[in-house]
N, C-alpha and C positions, 0 to 999 in steps of 0.2 A: 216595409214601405220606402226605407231610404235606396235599395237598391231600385224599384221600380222609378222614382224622381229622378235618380243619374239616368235611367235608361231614355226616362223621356227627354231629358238636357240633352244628353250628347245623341239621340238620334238626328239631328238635322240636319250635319253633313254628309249621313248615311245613304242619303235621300240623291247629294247631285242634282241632276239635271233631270226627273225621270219624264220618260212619255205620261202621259194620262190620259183618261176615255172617262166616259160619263158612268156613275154607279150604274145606269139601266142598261148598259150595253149587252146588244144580247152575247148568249155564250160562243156563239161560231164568232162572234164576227170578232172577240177578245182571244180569243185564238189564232183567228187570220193573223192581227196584228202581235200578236207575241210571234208566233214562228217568220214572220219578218224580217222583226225588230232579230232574231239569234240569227235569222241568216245574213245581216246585216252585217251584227258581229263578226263573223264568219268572211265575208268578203275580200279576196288582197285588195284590193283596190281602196277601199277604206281602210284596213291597214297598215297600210302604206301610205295613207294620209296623215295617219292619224300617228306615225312616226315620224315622217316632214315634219310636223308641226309638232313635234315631242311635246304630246300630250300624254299625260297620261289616260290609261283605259282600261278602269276596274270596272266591270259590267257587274249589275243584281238580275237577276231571271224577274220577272213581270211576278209572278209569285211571292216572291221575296219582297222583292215591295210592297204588293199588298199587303204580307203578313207583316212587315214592319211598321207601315203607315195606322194598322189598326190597332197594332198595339201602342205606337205614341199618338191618337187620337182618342180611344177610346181607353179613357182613367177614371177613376175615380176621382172629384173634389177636392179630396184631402190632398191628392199625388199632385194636383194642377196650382193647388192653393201654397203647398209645401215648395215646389218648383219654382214660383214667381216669388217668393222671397228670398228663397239662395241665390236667383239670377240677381233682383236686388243689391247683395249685400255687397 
């Protein structure tokens, strides 16, 4: 239980900036927008911005996130209850 509680603390800078769509989106159209969003990535011209402005630009695949965000949302009580007291202390 204590390793799932750290996992749910420290995911939220795992997270960044991410796009988001609604849970009902249909499957094509969560597609459309992930192979976008990678050729995006992909772009010099963004790039090349995105060094101008030395940012950094660690990318999660759209998947990744999903599977991150479900795992620090969907817990158990005990791991959300255990969690808001250590943030507490």
């Amino acid at each position: 239980m204590s390793r799932r509680v750290a996992q749910v603390i420290l995911s939220g800078p795992e997270c960044g900036y991410p796009m988001v769509a609604p849970p009902a989106i249909p499957l094509e159209r969560l597609k459309i927008l992930r192979a976008a969003y990678t050729k995006t990535l992909r772009d010099t011209a963004f790039l090349a911005e995105i060094k101008k402005l030395r940012l950094k630009l660690n990318p999660s695949t759209g998947e990744e996130l999903q599977a991150d965000t479900k795992m620090s949302w969907i817990k158990p009580a005990e791991v959300d209850e255990r969690g808001k007291k250590l943030l507490r202390a």
